[in-house]
VODREN-304781 format. One record per residue: residue number from 1; residue in one letter; x negated, z, y of N, C-alpha, C, CB in turn. Coordinates in Angstrom, 2 decimals, always signed. Glycine has a CB too. Layout:
<rs>
    k  r     n.px     n.pz     n.py    ca.px    ca.pz    ca.py     c.px     c.pz     c.py    cb.px    cb.pz    cb.py
  NUM  a        X        Z        Y        X        Z        Y        X        Z        Y        X        Z        Y
...
</rs>
This chain:
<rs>
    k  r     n.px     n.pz     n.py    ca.px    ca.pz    ca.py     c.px     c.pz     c.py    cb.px    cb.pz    cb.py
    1  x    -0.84    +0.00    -1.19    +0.00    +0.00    +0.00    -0.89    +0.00    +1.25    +0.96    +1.23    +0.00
    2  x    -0.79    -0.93    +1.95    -1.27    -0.80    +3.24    -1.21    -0.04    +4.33    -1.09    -1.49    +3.60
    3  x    -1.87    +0.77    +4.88    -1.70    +2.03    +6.13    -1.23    +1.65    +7.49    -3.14    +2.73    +6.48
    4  x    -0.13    +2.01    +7.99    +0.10    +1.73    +9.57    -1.00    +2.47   +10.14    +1.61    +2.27   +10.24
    5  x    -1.49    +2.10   +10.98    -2.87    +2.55   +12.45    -1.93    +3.07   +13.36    -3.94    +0.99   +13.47
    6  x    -0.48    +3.34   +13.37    -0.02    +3.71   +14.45    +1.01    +4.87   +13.96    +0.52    +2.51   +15.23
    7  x    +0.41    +6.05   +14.57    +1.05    +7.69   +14.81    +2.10    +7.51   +15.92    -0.24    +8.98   +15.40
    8  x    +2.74    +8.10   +15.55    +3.49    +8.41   +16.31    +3.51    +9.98   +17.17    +4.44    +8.11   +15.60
    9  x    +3.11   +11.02   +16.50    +2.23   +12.00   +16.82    +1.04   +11.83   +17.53    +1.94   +12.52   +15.85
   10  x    +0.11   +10.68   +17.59    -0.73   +10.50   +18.17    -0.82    +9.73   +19.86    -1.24   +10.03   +17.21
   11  x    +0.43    +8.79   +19.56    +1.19    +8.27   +20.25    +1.90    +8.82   +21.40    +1.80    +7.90   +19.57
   12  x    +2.43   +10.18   +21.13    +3.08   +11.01   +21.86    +2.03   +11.53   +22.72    +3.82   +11.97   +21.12
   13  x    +1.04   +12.55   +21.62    +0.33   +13.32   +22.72    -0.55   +12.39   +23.73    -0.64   +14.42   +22.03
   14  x    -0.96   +11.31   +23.44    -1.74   +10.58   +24.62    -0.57   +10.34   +25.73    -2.51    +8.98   +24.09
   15  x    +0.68   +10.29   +25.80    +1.13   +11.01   +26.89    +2.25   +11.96   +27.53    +1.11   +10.38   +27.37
   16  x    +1.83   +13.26   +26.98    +1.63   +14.53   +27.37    +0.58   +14.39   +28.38    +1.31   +15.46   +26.25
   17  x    +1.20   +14.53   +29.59    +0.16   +15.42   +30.58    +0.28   +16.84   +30.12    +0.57   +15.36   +32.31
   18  x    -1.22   +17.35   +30.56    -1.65   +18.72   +30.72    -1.94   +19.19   +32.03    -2.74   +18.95   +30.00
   19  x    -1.25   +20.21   +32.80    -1.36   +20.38   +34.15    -1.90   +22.06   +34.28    +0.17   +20.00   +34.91
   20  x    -2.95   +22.06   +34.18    -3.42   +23.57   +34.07    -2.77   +24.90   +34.93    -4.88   +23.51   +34.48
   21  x    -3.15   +25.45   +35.23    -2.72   +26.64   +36.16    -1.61   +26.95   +36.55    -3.17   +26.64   +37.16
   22  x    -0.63   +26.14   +36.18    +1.05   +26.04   +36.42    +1.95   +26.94   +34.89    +1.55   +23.86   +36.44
   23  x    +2.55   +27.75   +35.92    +3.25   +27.77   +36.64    +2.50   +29.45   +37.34    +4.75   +27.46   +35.97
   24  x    +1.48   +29.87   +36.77    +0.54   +31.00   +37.09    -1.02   +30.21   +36.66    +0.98   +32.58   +36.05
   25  x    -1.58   +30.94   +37.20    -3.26   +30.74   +36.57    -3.37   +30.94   +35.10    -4.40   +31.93   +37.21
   26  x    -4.18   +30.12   +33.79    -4.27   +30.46   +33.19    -3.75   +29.80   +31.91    -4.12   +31.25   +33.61
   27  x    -2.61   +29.67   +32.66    -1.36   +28.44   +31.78    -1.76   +27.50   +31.59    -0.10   +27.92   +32.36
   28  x    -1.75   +26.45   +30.08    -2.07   +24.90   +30.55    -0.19   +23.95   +30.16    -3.89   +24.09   +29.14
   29  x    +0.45   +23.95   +31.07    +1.68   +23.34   +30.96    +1.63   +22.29   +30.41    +2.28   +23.17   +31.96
   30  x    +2.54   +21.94   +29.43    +2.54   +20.65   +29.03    +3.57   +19.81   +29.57    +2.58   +20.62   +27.73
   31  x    +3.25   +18.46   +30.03    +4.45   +17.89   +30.48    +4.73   +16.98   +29.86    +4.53   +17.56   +31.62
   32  x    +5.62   +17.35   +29.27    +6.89   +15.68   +28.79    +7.53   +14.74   +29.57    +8.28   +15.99   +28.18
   33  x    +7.29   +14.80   +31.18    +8.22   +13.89   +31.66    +7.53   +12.44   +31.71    +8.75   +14.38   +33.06
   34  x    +6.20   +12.56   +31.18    +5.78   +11.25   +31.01    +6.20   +10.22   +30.23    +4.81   +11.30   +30.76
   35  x    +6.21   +10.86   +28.85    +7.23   +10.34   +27.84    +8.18    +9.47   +28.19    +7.91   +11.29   +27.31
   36  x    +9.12   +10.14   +29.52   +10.55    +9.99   +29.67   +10.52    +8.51   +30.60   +11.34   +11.49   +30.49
   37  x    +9.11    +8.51   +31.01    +9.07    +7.46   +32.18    +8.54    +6.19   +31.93    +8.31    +7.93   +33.27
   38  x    +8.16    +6.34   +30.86    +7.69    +4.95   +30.07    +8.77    +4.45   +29.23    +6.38    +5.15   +29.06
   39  x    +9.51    +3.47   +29.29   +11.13    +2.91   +28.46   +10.12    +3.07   +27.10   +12.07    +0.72   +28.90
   40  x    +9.15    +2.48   +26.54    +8.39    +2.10   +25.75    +8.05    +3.67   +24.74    +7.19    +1.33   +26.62
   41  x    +7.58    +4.41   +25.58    +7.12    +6.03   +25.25    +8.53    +6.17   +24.62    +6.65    +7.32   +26.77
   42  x    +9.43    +6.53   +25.56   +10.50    +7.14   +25.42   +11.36    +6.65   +24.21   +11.10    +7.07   +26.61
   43  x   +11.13    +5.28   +23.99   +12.24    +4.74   +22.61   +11.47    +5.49   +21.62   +12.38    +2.77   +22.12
   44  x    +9.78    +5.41   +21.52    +9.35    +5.67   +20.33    +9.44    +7.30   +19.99    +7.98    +5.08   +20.27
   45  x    +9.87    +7.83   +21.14    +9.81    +9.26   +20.79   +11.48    +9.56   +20.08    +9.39   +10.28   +22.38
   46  x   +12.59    +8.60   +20.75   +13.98    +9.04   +20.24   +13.64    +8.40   +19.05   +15.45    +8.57   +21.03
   47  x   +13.33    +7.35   +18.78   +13.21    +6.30   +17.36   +12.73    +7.46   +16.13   +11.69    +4.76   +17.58
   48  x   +11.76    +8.43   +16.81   +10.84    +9.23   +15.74   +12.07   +10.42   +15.20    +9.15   +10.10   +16.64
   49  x   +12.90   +10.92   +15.76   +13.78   +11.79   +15.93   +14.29   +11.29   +14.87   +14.50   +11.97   +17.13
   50  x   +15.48    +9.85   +15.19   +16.53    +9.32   +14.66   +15.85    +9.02   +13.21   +17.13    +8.09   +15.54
   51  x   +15.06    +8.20   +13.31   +14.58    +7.96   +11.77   +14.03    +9.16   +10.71   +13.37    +6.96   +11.88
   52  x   +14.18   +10.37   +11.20   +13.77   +11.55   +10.80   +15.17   +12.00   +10.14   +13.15   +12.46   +11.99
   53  x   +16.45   +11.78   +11.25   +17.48   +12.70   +10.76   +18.55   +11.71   +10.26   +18.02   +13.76   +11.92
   54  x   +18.16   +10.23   +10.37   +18.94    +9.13    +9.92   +19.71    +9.71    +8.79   +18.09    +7.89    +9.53
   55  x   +18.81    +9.53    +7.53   +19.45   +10.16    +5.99   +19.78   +11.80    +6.20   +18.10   +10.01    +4.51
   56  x   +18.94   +12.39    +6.81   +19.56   +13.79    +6.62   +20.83   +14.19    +7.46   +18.48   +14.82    +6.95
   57  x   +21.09   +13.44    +7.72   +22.47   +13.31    +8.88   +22.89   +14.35    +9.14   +23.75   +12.61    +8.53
   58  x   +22.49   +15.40   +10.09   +23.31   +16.77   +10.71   +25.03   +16.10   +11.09   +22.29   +17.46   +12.55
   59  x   +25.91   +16.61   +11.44   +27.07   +16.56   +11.78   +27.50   +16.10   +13.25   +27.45   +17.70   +11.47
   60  x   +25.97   +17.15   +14.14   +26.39   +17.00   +15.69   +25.33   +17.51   +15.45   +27.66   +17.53   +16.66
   61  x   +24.87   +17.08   +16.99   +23.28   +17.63   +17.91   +23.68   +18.54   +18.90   +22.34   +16.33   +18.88
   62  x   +23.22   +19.80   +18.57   +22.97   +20.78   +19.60   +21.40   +20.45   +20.62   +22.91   +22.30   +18.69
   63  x   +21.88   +20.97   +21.99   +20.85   +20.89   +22.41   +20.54   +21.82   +23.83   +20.73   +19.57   +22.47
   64  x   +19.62   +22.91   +23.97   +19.33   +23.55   +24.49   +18.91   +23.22   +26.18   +18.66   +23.93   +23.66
   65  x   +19.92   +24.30   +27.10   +19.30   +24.08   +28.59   +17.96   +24.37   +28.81   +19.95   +24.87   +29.58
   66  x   +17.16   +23.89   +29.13   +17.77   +22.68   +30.12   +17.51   +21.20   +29.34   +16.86   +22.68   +31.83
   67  x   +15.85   +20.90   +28.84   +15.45   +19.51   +28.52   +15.91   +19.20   +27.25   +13.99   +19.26   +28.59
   68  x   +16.71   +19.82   +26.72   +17.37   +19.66   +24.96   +18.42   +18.30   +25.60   +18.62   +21.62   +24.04
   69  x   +18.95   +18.58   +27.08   +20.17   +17.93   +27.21   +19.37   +16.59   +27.51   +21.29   +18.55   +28.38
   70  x   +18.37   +16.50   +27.67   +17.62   +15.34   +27.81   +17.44   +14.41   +26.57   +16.38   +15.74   +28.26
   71  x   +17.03   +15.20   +25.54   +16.64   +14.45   +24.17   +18.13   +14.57   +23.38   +15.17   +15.34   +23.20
   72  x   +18.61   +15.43   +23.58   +19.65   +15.45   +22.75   +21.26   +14.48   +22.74   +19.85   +16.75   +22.88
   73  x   +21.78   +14.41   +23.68   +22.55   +13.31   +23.62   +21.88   +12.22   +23.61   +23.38   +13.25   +24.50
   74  x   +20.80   +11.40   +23.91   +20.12   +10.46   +23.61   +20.15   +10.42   +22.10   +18.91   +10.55   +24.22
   75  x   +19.29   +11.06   +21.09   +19.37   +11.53   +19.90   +20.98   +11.17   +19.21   +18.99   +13.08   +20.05
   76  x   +21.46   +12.09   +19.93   +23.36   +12.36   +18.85   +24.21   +10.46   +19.25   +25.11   +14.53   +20.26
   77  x   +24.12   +10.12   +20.17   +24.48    +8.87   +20.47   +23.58    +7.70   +19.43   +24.20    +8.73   +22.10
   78  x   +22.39    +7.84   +19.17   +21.64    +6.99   +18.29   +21.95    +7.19   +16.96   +20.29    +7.12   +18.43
   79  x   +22.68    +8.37   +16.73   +23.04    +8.92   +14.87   +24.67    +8.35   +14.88   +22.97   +11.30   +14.45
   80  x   +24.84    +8.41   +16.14   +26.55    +8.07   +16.21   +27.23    +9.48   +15.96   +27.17    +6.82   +14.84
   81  x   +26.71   +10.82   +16.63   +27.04   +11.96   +16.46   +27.89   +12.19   +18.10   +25.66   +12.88   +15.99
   82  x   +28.47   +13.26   +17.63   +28.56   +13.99   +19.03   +27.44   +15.01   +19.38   +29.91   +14.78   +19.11
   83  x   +27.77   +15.52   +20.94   +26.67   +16.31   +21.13   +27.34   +17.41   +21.69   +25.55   +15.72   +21.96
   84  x   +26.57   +19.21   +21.39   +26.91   +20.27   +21.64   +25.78   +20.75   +23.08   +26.91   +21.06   +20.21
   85  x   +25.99   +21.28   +24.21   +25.29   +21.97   +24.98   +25.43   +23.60   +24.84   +25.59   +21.47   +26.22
   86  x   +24.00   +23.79   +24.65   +23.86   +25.40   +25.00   +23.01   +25.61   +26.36   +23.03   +26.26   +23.69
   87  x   +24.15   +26.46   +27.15   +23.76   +26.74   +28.40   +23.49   +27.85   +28.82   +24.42   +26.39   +29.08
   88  x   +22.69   +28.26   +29.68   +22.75   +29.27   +30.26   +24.04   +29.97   +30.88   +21.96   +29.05   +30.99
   89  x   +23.96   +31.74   +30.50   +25.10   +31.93   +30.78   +25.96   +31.86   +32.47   +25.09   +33.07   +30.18
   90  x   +27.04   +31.74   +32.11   +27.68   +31.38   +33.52   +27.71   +29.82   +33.81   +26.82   +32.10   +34.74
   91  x   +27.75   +28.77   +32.87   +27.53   +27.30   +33.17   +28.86   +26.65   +32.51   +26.03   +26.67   +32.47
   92  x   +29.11   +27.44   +31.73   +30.38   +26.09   +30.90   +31.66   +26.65   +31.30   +30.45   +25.95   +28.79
   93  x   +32.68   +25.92   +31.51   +34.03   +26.34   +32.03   +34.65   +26.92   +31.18   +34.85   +25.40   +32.47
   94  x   +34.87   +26.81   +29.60   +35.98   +27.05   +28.89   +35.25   +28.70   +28.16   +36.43   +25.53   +27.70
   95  x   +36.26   +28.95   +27.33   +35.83   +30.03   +26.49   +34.67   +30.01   +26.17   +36.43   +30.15   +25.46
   96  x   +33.65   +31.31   +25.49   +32.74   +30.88   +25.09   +31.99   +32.04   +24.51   +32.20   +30.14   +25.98
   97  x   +30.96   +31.76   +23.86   +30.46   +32.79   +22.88   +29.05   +33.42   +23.40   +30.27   +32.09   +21.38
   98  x   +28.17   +34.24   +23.54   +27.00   +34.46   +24.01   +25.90   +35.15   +23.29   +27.20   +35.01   +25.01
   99  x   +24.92   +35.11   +23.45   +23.81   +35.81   +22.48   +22.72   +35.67   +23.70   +23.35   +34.88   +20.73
  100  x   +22.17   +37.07   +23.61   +21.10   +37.59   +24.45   +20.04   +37.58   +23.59   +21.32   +38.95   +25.08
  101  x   +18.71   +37.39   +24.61   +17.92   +37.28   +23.90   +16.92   +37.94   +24.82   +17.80   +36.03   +23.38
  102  x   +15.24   +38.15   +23.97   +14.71   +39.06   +25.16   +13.40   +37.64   +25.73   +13.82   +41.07   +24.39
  103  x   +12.97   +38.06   +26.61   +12.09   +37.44   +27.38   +10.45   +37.88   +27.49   +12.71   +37.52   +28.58
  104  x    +9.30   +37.49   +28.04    +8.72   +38.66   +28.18    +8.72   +39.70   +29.38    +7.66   +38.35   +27.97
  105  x    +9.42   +38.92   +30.67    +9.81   +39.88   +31.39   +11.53   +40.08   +30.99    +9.41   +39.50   +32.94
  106  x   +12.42   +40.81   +31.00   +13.54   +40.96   +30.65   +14.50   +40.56   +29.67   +13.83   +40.82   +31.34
  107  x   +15.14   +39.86   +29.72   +15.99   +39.20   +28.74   +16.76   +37.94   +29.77   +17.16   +40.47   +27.95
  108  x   +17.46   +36.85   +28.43   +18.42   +35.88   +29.33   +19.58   +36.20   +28.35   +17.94   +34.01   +29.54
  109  x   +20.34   +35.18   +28.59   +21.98   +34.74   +27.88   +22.11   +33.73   +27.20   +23.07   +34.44   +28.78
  110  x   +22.48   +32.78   +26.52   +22.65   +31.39   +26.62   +24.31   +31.57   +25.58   +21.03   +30.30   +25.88
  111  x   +24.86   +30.63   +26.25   +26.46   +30.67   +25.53   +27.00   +28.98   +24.86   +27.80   +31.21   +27.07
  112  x   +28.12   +29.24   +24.55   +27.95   +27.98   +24.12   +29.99   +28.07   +23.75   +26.44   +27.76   +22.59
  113  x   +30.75   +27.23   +23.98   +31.70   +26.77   +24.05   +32.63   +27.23   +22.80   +31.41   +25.53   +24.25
  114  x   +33.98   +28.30   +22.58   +33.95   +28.45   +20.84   +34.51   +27.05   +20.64   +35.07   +29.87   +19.99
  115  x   +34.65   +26.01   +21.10   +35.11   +25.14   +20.22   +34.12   +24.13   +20.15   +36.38   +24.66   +20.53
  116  x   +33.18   +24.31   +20.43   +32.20   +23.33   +20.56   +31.53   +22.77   +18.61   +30.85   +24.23   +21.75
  117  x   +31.30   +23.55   +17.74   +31.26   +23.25   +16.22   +32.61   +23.89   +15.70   +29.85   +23.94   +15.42
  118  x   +32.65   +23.27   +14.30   +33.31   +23.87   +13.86   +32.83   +24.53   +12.10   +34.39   +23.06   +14.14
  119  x   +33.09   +25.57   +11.62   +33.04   +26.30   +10.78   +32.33   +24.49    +9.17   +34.96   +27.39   +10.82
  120  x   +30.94   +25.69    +8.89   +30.73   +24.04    +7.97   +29.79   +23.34    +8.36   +31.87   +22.94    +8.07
  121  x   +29.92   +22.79    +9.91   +29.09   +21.80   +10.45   +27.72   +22.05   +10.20   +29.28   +21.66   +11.81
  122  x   +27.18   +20.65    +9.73   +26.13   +21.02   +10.33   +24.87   +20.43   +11.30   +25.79   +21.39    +9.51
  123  x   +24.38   +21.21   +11.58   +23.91   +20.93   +13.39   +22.46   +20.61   +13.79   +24.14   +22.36   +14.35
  124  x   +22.10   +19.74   +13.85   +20.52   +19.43   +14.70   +20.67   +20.27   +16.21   +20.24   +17.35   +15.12
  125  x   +19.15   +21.32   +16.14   +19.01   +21.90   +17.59   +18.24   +21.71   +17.77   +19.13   +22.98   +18.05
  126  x   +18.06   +21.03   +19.09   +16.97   +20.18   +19.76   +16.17   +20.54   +21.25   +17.65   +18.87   +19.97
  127  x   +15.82   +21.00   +21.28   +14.53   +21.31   +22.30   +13.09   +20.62   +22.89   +14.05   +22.28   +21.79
  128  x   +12.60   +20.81   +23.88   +11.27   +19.99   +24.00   +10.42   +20.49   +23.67   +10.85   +19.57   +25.04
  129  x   +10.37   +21.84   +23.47    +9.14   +22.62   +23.24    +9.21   +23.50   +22.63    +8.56   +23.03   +24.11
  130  x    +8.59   +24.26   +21.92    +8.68   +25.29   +21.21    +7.45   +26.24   +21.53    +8.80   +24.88   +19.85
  131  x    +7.83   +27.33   +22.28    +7.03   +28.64   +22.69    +6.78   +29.72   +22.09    +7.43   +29.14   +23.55
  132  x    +7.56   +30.57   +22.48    +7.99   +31.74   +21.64    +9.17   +31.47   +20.70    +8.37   +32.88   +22.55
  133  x    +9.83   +30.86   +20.65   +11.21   +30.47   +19.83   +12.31   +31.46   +20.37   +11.06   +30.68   +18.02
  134  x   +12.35   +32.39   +21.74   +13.51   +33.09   +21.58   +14.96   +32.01   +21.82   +13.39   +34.37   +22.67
  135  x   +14.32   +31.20   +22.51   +15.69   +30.24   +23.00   +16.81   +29.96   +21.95   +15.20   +28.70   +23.45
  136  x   +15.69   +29.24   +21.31   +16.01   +27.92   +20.11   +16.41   +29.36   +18.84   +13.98   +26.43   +19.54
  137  x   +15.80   +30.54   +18.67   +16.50   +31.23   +17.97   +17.89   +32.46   +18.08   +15.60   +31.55   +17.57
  138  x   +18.12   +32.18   +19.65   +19.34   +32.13   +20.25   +20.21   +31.22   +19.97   +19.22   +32.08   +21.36
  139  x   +19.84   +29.94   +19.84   +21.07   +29.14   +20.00   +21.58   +29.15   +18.22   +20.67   +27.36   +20.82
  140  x   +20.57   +29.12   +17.51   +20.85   +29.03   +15.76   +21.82   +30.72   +15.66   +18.76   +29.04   +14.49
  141  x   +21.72   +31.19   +16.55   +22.80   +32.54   +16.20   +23.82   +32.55   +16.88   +22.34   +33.92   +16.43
  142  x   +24.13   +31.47   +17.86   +25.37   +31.46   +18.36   +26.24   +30.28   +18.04   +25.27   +31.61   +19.66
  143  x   +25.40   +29.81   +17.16   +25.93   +28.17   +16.01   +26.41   +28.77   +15.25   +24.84   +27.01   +15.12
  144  x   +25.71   +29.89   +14.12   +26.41   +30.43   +13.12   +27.51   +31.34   +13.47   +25.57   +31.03   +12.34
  145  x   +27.89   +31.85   +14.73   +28.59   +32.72   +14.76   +29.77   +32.04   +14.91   +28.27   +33.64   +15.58
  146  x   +29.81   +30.82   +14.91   +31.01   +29.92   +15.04   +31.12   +29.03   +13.58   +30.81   +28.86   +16.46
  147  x   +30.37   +29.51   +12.80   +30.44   +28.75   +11.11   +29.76   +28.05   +10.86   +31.43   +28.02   +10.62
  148  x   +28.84   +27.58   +11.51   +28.18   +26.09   +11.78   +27.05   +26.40   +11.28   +28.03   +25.46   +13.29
  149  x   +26.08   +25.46   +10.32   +24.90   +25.83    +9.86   +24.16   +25.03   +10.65   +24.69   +25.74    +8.45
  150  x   +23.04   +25.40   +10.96   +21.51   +25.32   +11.52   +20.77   +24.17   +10.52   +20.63   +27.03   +11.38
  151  x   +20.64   +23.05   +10.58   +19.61   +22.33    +9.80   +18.59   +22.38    +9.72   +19.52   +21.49    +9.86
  152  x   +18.39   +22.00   +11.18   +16.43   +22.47   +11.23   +16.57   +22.65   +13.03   +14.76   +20.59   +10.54
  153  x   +15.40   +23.27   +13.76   +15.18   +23.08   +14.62   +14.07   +22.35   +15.12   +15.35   +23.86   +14.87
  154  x   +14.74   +21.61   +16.18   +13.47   +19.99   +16.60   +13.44   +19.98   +18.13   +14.20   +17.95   +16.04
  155  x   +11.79   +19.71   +18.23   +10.91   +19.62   +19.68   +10.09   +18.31   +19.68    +9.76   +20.96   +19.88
  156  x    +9.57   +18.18   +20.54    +8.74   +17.24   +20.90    +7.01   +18.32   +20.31    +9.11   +16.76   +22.90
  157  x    +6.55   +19.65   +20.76    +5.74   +20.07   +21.32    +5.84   +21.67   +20.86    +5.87   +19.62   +22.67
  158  x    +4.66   +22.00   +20.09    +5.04   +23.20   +19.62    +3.83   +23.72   +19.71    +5.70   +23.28   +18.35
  159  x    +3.44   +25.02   +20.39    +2.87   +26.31   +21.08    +2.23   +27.42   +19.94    +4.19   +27.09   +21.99
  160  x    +1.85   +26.38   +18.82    +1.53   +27.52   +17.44    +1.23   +29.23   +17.83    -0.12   +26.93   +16.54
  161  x    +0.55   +29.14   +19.08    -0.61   +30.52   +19.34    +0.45   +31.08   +19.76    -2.10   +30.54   +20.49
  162  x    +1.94   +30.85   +20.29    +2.72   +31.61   +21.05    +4.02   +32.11   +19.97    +3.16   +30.72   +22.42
  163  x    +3.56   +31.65   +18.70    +3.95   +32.44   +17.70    +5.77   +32.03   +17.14    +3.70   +34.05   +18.36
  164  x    +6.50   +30.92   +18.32    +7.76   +30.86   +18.07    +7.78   +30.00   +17.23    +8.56   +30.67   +19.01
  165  x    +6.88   +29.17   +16.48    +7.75   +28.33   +15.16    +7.25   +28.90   +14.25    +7.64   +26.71   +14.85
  166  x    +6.47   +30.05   +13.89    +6.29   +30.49   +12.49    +7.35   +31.72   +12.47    +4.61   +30.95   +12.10
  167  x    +7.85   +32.35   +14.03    +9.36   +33.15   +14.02   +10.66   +32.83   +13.74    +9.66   +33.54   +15.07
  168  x   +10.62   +31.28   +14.09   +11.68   +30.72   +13.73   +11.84   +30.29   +12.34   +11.83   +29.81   +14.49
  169  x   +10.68   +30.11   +11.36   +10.88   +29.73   +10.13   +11.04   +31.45    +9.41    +9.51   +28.62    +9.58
  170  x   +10.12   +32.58    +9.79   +10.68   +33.60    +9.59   +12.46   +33.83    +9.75    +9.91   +34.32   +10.36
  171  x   +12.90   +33.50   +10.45   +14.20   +33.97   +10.64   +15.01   +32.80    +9.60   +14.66   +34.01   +12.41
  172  x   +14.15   +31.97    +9.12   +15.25   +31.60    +8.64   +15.80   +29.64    +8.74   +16.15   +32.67    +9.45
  173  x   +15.28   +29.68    +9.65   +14.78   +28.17   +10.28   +13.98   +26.80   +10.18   +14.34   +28.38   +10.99
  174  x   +14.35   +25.82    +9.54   +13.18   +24.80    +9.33   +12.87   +24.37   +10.63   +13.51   +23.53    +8.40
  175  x   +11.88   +23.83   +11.06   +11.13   +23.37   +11.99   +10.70   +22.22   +12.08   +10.33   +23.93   +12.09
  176  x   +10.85   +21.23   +13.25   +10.31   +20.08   +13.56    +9.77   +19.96   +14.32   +10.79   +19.35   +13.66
  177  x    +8.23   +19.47   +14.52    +7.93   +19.26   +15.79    +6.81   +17.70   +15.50    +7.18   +20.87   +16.54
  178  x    +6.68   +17.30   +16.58    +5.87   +15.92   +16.89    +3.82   +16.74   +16.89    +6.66   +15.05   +19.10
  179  x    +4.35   +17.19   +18.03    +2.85   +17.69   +18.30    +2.72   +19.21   +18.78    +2.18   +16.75   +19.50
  180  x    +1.54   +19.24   +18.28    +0.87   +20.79   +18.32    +0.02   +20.92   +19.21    +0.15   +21.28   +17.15
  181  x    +0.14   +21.79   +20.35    -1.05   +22.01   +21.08    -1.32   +23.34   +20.92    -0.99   +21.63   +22.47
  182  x    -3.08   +23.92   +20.57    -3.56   +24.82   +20.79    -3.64   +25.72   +21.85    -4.23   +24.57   +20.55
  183  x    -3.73   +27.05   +22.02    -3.89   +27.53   +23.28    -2.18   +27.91   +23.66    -4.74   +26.30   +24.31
  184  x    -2.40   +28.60   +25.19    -0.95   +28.40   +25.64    -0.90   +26.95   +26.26    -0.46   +29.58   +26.77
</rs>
């Protein structure tokens, strides 16, 4: 069998900017909006998604405030899915369900619609990054609390040293990610 020369993982991170010292000294931020700005970048990064969850077909794409809503209806529209938003609390009009989570300074909210899954489903949660995992393991507990199973959780960009995707597979969670950067 002959080898493709072309990663798609490799592909990605050549463009990831790295913007050091942001958003404090110390930090090296990663930015995805490069990705988003190249038509070219950007198909191959949804293409990598879709052909990932093509056969494993989740039900509906969840996708986390803020840049989930970026990849994620992009994503759920290419599977021919619908798409779920989890927002920060105080954002969605109708009823809704909430799960706190802690931070390293304090804690946040993120809520999510009760009719938004239904009991059964099951759900792609989609994120750009993966840090600490409290987000993304917020939103897999306010999926199940509405019946809905968790498939896997999927990023562009995952933060190994910051400990959230080996927490999230602890809790319970499969994990997707494109690329790994060392360090924060």
């Amino acid at each position: 069998m002959e080898h493709d020369p072309f990663s798609v993982s490799d592909y990605l991170r050549s463009h990831i900017r790295t913007v050091p010292d942001w958003p404090v000294p110390g930090v090296q931020f990663r930015d995805i909006t490069p990705l988003l700005q190249d038509p070219k970048v950007f198909r191959v990064l949804i293409d990598g998604f879709v052909h990932r969850y093509m056969d494993r077909r989740p039900d509906v794409v969840a996708g986390l405030d803020a840049r989930g809503f970026i990849l994620g209806p992009v994503v759920a529209y290419e599977l021919g899915l619908g798409f779920v938003p989890i927002r920060k609390k105080g954002k969605l009009p109708f009823a809704t369900v909430e799960e706190t989570y802690d931070l390293e300074y304090g804690s946040a909210t993120v809520e999510l619609h009760t009719d938004a899954v239904k009991p059964g489903q099951r759900v792609l949660l989609i994120d750009d990054l993966i840090a600490t995992g409290g987000t993304m393991l917020a939103g897999k507990r306010l999926l199940e609390k509405l019946g809905a199973t968790v498939v896997e959780g999927a990023a562009i960009v995952d933060l190994p040293e910051l400990g959230g995707s080996q927490r999230l597979r602890a809790g319970g969670l499969s994990v997707f990610t494109f690329v790994d950067f060392p360090g924060h």
